[in-house]
N, C-alpha and C positions, 0 to 999 in steps of 0.2 A: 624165474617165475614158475616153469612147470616143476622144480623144487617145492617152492611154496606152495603149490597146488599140492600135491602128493602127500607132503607133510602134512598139510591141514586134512586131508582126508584118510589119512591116518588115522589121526588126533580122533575126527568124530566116530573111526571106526571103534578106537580104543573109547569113546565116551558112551559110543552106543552100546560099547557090550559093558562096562560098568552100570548106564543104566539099567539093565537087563537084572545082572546081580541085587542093581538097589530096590529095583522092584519087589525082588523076590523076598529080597529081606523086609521087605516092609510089609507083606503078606504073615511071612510068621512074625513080625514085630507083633502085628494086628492081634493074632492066635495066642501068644505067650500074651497080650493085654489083656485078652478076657477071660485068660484063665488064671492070673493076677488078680483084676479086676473080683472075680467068682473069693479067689481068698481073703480079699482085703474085706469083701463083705460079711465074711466068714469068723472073721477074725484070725487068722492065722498068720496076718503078716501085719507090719504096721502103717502108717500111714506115709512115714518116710519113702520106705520102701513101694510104696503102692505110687510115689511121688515120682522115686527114680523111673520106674517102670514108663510114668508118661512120658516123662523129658525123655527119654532113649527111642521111642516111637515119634515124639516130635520130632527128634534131631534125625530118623529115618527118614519120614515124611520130607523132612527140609531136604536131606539130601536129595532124592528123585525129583524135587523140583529145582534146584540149582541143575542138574546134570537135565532136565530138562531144556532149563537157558543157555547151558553149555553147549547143546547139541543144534539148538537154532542159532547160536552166536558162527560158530564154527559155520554151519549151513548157508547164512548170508554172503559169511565170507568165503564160501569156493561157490557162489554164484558169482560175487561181485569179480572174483581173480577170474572164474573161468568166460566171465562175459554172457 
């Protein structure tokens, strides 16, 4: 049991500091969008490309909220193990 403990408090340290990373990535996701967003208007890029741009900022976006669930999943369970 205080294995399981450990490890699980491992796991959120290792999730807390990826979320840290995801965040930050999704700060310049944000930054590289609107200076994407500035060319597409522009015409310098196409609409493909102005296409991939969002799905790459969704798929950030999505990650820092999975690792968000990941971090209260983990969180319940070393309440629940530790009582």
């Amino acid at each position: 049991m205080k294995a399981q403990i450990l490890t699980l408090y491992q796991n959120f340290l290792s999730a807390q500091n990826r979320l840290i990373l995801a965040q930050e990535n999704e700060v310049t996701m944000q930054n590289v969008y609107r200076v994407t967003a500035e060319q597409f208007k522009e015409g310098q890029i196409s609409g493909y490309d102005f296409r991939l741009m969002q799905n790459a900022l969704l798929q950030t976006s999505i990650q820092v909220t999975e690792l968000n669930y990941l971090l209260q999943v983990i969180r319940l369970n070393l309440d629940r193990l530790s009582g």
